[in-house]
N, C-alpha and C positions, 0 to 999 in steps of 0.2 A: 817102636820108635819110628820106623819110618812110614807106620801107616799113621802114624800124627803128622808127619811131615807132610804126605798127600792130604790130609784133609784139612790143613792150612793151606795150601795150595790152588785146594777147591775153593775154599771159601775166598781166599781172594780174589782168584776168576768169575766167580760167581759176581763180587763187588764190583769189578770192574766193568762189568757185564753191562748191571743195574746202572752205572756211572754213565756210560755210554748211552745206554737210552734216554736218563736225563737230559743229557748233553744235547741230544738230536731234536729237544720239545722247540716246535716254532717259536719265532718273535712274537708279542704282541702289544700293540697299539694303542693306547686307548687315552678318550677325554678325559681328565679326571678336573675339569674347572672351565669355565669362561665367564667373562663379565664385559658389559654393556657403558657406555662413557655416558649414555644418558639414557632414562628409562622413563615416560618414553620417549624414544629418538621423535624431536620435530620438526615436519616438512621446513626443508631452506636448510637443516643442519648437515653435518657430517657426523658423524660415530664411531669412536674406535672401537672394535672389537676384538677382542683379547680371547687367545686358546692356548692352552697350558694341557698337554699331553706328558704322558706316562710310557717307560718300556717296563713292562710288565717282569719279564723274564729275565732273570739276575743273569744266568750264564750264555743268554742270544738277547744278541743287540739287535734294535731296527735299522738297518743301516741304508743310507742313501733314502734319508725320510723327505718324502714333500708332503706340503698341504695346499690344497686346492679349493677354492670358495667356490660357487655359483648362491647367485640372487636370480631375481626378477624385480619388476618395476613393482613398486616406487624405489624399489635399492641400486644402487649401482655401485662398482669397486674403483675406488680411486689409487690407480696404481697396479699391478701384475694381480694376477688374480692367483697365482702359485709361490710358493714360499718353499724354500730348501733350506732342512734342518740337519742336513748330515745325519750322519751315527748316532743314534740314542739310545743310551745305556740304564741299562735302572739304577747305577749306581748315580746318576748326573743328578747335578742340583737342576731344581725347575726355570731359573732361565734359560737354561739349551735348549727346552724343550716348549719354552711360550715363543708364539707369533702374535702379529697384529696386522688387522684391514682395516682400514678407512672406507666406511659406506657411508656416501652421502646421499642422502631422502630427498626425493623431487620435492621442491616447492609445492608442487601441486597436488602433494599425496593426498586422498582420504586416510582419514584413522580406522584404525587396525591392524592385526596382525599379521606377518609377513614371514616366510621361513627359510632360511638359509642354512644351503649344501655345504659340509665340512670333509670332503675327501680327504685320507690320509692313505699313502704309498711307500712301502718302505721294503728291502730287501732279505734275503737271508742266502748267503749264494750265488744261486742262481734263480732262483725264486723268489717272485715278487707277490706280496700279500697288499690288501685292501682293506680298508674302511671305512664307514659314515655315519656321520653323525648332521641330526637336523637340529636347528638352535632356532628358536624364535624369538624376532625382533620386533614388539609392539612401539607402532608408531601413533603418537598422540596427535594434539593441536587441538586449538580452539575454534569454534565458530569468529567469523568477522562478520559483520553485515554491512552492506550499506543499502539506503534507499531512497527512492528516487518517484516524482509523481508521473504516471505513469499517460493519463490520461483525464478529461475535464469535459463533463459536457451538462453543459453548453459549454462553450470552449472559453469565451468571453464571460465572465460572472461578474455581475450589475449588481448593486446592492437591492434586493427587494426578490432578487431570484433565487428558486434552488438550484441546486449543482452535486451532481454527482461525480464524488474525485476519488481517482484510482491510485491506488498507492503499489510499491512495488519494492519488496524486500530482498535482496541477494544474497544469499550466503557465500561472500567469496574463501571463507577461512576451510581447515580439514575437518573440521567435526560436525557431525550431524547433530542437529536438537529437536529435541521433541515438545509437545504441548505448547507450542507457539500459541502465544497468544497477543493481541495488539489491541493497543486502548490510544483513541483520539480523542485530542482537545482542541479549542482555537482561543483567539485571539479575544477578546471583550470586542462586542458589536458579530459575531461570528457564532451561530448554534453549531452544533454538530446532534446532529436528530439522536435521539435516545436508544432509536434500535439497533443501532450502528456503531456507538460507539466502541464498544467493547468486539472482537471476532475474534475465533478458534482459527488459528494456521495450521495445528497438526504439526508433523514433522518436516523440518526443510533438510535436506542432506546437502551435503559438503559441496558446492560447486551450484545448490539448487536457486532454485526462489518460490516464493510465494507473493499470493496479492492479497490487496482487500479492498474492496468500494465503499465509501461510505457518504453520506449524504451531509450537505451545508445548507445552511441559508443564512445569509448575511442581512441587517435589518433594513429596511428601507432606507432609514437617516443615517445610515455609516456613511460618511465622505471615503470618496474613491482614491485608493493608493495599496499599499502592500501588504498583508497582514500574513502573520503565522498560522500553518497549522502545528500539533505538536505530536508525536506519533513514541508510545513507550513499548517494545519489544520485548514479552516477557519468555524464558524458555528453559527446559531442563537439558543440559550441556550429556553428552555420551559418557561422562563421569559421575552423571545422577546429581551436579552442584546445579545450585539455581543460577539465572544469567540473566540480564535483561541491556538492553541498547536503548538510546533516546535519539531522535531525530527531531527537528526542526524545516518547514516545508515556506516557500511563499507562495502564497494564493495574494495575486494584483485585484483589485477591486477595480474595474471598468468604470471610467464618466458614463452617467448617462441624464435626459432626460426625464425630466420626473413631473407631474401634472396635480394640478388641483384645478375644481371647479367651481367657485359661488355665484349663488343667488341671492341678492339683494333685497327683490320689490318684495308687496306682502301675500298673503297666500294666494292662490288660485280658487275661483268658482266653479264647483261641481257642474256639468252639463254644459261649459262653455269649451271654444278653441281660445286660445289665449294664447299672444304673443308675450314672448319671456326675451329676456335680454341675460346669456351666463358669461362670466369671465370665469376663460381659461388662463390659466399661469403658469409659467414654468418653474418649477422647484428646484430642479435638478441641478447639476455642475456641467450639463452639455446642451449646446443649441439645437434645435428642434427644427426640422426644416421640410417641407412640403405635406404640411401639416395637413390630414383629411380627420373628420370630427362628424359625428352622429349620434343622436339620443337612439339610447337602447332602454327603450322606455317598460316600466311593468304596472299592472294595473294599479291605481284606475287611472294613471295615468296610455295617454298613444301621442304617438307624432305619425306625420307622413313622410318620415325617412330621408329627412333633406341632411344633405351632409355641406358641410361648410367645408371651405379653404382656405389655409392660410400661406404666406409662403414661409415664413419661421417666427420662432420665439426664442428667445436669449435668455438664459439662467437669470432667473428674476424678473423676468418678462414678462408682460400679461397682454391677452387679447380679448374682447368683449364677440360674441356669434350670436345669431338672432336668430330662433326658432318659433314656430306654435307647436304648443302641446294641449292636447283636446285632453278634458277633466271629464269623466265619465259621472253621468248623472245621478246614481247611486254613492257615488262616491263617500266613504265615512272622513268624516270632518280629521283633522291630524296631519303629521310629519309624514310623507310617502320618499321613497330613494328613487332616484332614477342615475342610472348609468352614463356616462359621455366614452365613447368608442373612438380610443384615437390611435388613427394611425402616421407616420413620420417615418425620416430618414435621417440619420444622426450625420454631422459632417463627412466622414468616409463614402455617404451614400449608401450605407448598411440601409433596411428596411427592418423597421420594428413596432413595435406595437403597446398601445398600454391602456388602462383604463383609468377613469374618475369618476369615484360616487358624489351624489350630492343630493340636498334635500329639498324636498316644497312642501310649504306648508297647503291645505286645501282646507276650506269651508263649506261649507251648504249657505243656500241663499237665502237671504231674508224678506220678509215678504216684499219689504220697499227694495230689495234687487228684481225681485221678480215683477213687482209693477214698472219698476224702473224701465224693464229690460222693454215692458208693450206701450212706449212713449210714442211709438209712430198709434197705437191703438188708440191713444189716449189725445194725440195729435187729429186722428180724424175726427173723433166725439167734439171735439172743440169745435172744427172745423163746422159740424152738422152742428151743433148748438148755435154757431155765431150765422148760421145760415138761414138757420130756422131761425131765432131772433129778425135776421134782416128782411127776408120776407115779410113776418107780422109787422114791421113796421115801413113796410112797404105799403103795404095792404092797409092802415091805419092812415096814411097820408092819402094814399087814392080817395079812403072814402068822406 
C-alpha cells in the first residue's frame, strides 16, 4: 500500500513538472488577416488599412502589444504611425486585436507596387518579443493626357504652303501605356500627307510625353482664318484595357497675296524679240506691296532679265508690265509656259515671295511674214526700178 501511495505521488510530480514547462512556452504574435479599403489604392486617395492579429498561446498573453507601420513614398501615414493594443489573449474576440492606418497615395504616384512594414512588440515579463510582417499595397490609376502644338514651321502657314506641325502628348495621369499610337486628320480644305498620318509613340510612362511631326498643306483657294486639326490617341493602359483620347488643335490660316498672270494678244513669231504686254493680278486676301517681277523664261522662249516695279496691288487688283521676250527661231508652233518671279512685301513689311505660270501661244512664219519682214528690201528694189525708169525717160526726152 504505501508503495502505491509513492508512486501516485510520483506521478503527480511528474505532471506537474510537464505543467510547468507548458506554462513557461513564450507568447506568440502573429497576422492572421488584413484588408485594403481600395485595391488598387489611387494616387490623390487615402486607404485604410486594416491588421487583425492573433495571441497564439492560450495560457501566455502578449502583453503591452504595439504596432508599428513604416512606408515609403508614394505612401505616407496619416496620424501616429504606432498603435497600443494592450494584453492580448487567445481567448479575445478579434476586435482587441484589429488596428487601422490611414495611407494616403501622393497625387503624383506612378502605378505599382509598394510594401509596407507591420512591426508587432509585445511582452512576457520582462522580456520583449518582435515581429514582421510585409503587406503589399498595389497602387493603380489611369493614364490622362493632354496635348498641345508644339511647334510650326513655317510658323505663319499661307494657304498654298506646306508646314510641318509638331504635336506634343503629356502623360500627366499614374499609369504608363504602351503601343501609343496617333492618327491625324484636318479640317476640309486641309491635307495631312499620307505618310504621316498614322505614328507609333511606343510607350509613354506616367509623368512622360511623347511627340510627333507631321505634315500639312492647306489648298491654294482656302480663304484665310482658323481651321482644325484632329489628333486620335490610341493605347494599351498597364491593365492590358485598350484606351484612346481625342484632341482638337487650331492651326490659323495667314492672309496673304496670291498672283495670276495673263496674256491677251495672239501668239508670238518664231525668231523674233517681241514685245508682250502681261497683267498681273492679285488673287489673294492681302496687299502686295513693293512688288519686283521677272520672266523666268524656258525654251524657246529668253528675255534679257528686265525686272519691273511696282509699288502695290490690292486683293482684286491688277497691274499690266511690259517686257520682250525673244522666240527662238527653231521654235515648234504650240502653247509654251513661262514663269513671272515675284517678289513683295506683305503690309508688316515681312519679305516674301511667289510665282505665276502663264502661257504663249508661238507660230512659225509664213512666207508673206517672212517677205513682210525684208519690206525695207523690197522698199529699195522699188526705189532702183522707179530710178532706172526715170533715167530711161530721161534719156528719151534728151534725145
Amino acid at each position: 500500500m504505501r508503495e502505491k501511495n509513492i508512486g501516485i505521488v510520483l506521478v503527480a510530480l511528474l505532471l506537474a513538472f510537464v505543467g510547468v514547462n507548458f506554462a513557461s512556452v513564450n507568447p506568440k504574435l502573429q497576422l492572421i488577416n488584413y484588408s485594403i479599403s481600395e485595391v488598387p489604392a489611387q494616387p490623390g486617395h487615402a486607404v485604410n488599412l486594416t491588421l487583425v492579429f492573433k495571441s497564439l498561446n492560450w495560457d501566455n498573453c502578449a502583453g503591452q502589444t504595439s504596432i508599428q507601420l513604416a512606408v515609403s513614398y508614394p505612401l505616407s501615414i496619416d496620424g501616429p504611425d504606432t498603435h497600443y493594443l494592450g494584453d492580448l489573449c487567445a481567448s479575445d474576440p478579434d476586435s482587441k486585436s484589429t488596428t487601422s492606418f490611414i495611407l494616403p497615395v501622393d497625387p503624383l504616384a506612378q502605378a505599382g507596387t509598394y510594401q509596407v512594414l507591420a512591426a508587432s512588440k509585445y511582452q512576457k515579463t520582462f522580456e520583449t518579443f518582435s515581429d514582421s510582417n510585409t503587406i503589399n499595397v498595389r497602387v493603380g490609376g489611369a493614364p490622362s493626357f493632354t496635348a498641345s502644338i508644339a511647334a510650326s514651321n513655317p510658323v505663319d502657314v499661307y494657304p498654298g504652303d506646306i508646314a510641318f506641325v509638331t504635336a506634343v502628348f503629356q502623360n500627366n495621369g499614374s499609369g504608363t501605356v504602351n503601343s501609343a499610337r496617333v492618327t491625324f486628320s484636318a479640317s476640309d480644305g486641309i491635307e495631312v500627307k499620307w505618310a504621316g498620318q498614322t505614328q507609333e509613340l511606343g510607350q509613354i510612362p506616367s509623368r512622360g510625353g511623347s511627340s510627333a511631326t507631321f505634315e500639312i498643306e492647306p489648298s491654294k483657294s482656302l480663304q484665310p482664318g482658323t481651321y482644325h486639326l484632329y489628333a486620335v490617341l490610341d493605347y494599351v493602359s498597364q491593365d492590358r484595357t485598350n484606351g484612346n483620347a481625342s484632341f482638337v488643335f487650331d492651326i490659323p490660316i495667314a492672309k496673304k497675296a496670291d498672283f495670276s498672270v495673263s496674256y491677251g494678244n495672239g501668239p508670238l513669231l518664231s525668231g523674233n524679240d517681241i514685245p508682250v504686254k502681261l497683267v498681273l493680278s492679285n488673287t489673294g486676301s492681302e496687299e502686295a506691296k513693293n512688288i519686283k517681277a521677272s520672266i523666268s523664261p524656258v525654251y524657246p522662249f529668253s528675255s534679257d532679265g528686265t525686272v519691273r516695279y511696282l509699288d502695290s496691288i490690292l486683293p482684286g487688283g491688277s497691274a499690266e508690265l511690259d517686257y520682250t521676250i525673244h522666240v527662238d527661231k527653231d521654235a515648234i508652233p504650240g502653247n509654251g509656259m513661262l514663269t513671272l518671279l515675284i517678289n513683295y512685301q506683305n503690309p508688316d513689311g515681312r519679305s516674301l515671295s511667289d510665282t505665276a505660270d502663264f502661257s504663249i501661244s508661238v507660230s512659225k512664219k509664213s512666207l508673206a511674214d517672212s517677205l513682210a519682214e525684208l519690206w525695207y528690201v523690197w522698199v529699195f528694189i522699188v526705189v532702183i526700178l522707179l530710178m532706172s525708169l526715170f533715167r530711161r525717160k530721161t534719156k528719151k526726152q534728151s534725145a
